[in-house]
Each structure stands twice: as C-alpha cells, then as structure tokens.
Backbone as CSV, one residue per row, in Angstrom:
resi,resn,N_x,N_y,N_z,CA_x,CA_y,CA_z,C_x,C_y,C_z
1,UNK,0.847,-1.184,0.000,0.000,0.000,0.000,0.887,1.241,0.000
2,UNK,0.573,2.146,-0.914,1.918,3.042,-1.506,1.408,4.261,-0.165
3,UNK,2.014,5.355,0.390,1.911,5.943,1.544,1.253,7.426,0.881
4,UNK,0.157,7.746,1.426,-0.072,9.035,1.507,0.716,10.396,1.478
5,UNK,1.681,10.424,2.428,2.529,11.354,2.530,3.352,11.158,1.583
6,UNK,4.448,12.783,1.843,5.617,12.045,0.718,6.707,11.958,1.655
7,UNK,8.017,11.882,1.300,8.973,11.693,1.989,9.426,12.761,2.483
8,UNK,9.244,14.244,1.675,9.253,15.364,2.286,8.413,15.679,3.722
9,UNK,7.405,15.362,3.762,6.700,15.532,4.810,7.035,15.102,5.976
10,UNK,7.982,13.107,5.372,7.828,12.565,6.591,9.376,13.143,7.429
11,UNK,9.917,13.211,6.548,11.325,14.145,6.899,11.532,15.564,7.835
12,UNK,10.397,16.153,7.100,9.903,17.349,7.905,9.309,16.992,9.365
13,UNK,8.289,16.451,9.454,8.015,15.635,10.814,9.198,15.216,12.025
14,UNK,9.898,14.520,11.441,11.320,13.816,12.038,12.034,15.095,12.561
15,UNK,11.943,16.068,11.238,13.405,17.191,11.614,12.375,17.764,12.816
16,UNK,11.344,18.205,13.244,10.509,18.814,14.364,10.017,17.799,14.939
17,UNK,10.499,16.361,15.378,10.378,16.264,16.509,11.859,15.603,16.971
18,UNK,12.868,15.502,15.862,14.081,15.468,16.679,14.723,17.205,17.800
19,UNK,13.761,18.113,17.197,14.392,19.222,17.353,13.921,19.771,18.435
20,UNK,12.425,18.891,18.740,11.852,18.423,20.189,12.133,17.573,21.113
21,UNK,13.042,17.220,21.040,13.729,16.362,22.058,13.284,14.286,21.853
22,UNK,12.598,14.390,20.650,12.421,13.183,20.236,13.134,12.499,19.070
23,UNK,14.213,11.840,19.550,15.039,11.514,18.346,16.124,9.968,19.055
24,UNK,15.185,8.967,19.659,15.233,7.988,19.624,14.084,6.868,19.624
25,UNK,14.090,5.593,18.622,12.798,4.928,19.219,11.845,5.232,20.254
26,UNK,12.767,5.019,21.259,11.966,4.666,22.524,11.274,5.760,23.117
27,UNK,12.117,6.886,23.240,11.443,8.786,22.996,10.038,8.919,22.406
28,UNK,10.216,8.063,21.008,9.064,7.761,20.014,7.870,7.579,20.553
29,UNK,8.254,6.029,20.793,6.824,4.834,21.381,6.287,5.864,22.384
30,UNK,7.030,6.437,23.702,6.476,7.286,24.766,5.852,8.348,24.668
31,UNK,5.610,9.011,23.471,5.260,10.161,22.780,3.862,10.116,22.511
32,UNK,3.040,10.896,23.815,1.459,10.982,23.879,0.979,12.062,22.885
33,UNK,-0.261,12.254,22.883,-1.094,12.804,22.213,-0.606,14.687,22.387
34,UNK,-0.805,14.945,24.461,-0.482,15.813,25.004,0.986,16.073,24.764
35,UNK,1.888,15.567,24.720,3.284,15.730,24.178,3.499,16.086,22.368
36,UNK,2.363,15.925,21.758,2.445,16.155,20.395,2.321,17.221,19.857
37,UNK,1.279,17.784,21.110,0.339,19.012,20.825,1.326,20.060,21.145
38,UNK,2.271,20.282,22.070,2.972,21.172,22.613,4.055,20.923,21.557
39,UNK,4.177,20.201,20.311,5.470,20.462,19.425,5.237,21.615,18.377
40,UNK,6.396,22.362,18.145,5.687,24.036,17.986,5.699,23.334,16.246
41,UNK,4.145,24.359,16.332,3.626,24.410,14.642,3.387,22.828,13.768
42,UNK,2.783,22.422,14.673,2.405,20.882,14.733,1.427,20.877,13.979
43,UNK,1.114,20.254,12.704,-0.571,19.599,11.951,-1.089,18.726,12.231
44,UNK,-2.597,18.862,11.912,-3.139,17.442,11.826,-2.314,16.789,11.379
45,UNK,-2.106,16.614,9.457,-1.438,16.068,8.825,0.107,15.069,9.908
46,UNK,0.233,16.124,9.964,1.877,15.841,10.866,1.252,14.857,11.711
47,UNK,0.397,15.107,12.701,0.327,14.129,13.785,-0.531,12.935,12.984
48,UNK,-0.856,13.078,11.991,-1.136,11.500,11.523,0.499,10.517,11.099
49,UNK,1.549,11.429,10.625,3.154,10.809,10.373,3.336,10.484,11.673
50,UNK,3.437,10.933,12.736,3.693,10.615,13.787,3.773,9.668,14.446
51,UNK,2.095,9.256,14.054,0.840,7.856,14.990,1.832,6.931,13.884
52,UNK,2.082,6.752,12.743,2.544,6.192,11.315,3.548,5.790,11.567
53,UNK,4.910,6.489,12.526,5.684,6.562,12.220,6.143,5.475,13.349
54,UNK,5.125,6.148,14.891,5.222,4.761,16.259,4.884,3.637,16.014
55,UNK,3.898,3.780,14.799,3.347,1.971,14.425,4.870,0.864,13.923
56,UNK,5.301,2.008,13.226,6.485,1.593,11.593,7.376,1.250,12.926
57,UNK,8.009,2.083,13.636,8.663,1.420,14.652,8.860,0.371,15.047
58,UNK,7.593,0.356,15.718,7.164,-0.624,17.100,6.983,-1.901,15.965
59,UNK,6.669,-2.146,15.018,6.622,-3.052,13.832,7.668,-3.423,13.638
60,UNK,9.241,-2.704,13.230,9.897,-2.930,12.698,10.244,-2.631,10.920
61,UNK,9.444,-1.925,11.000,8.975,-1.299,9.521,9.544,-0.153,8.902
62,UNK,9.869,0.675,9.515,10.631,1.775,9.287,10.895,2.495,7.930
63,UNK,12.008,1.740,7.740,12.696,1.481,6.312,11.668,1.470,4.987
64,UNK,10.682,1.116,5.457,9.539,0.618,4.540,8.445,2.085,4.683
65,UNK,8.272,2.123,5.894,7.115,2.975,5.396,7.920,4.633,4.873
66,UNK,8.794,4.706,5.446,9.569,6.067,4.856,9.764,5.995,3.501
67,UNK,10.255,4.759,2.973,10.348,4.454,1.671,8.914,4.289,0.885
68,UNK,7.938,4.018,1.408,7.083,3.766,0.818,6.626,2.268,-0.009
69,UNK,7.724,1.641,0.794,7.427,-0.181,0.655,6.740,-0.440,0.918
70,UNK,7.036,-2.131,0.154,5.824,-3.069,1.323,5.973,-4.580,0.858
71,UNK,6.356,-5.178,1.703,7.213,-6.260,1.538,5.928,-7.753,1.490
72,UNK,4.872,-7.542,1.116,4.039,-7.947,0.846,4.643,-9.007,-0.191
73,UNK,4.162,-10.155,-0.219,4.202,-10.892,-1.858,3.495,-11.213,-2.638
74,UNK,3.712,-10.850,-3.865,2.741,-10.405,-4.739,2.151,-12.672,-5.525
75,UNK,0.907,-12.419,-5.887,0.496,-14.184,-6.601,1.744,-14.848,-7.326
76,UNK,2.907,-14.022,-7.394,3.685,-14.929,-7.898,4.892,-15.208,-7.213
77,UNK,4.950,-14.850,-6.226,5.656,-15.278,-5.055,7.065,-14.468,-4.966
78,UNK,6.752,-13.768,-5.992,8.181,-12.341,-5.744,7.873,-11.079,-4.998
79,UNK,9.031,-10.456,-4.850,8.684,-9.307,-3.244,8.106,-8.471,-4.333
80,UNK,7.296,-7.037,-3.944,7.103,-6.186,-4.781,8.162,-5.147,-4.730
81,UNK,9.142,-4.952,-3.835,10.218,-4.174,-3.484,11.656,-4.426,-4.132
C-alpha cells in the first residue's frame, strides 16, 4: 500500500520532533497525544506521520514505510520491493 505522505513531509516531521527532544525509538513509542500538541507548529497532517511513524517502529517497519514499501508478496511469489 503506496503511503499518503511524501517523503518530504515525513522528513519534515522527524526534523521537528528530533528538534523536540524526540530523536530515539523509545522517545518515540512514549510520545502521547499531550506531548504532540505542545510540538511548535504541529498539523493534523503531521500528527497523523507521527501515529505512522510509532506503528512503523514498534513493527519494525521503518525502512519501509519512509520508503514507501511493502514487503508484501505479490500471486507470484516475488517481493514487490
């Protein structure tokens, strides 16, 4: 499933909340709703990369959803990536 955002966005996201004091996994996963809201000049948009970004994590996915992968296999048994 190809990603909504683009990579600009999700980059942009990252650079404001590493610049918020969030710039490890685990910083990540701990990162409430109320902690989102206080990141300066924060979007909807943005806080949907966010929720996107703790899933891709906590998954192991990362790599993929920034890229816009998806390691899915397609009826003929090759990766689509």
């Amino acid at each position: 499933m190809p990603s909504e955002f683009t990579m600009q966005q999700k980059i942009k996201v990252i650079t404001k909340l590493t610049e918020s004091g969030y710039d490890t996994e685990k910083k990540l996963q701990k990162l409430e709703m109320e902690n989102i809201l206080q990141i300066k000049g924060i979007t909807i948009p943005e806080m949907s990369i966010i929720l996107a970004l703790q899933k891709s994590t906590k998954s192991g996915k990362l790599y993929s959803y920034l890229c816009g992968g998806d390691d899915e296999v397609d009826k003929q048994g090759e990766n689509n990536g």
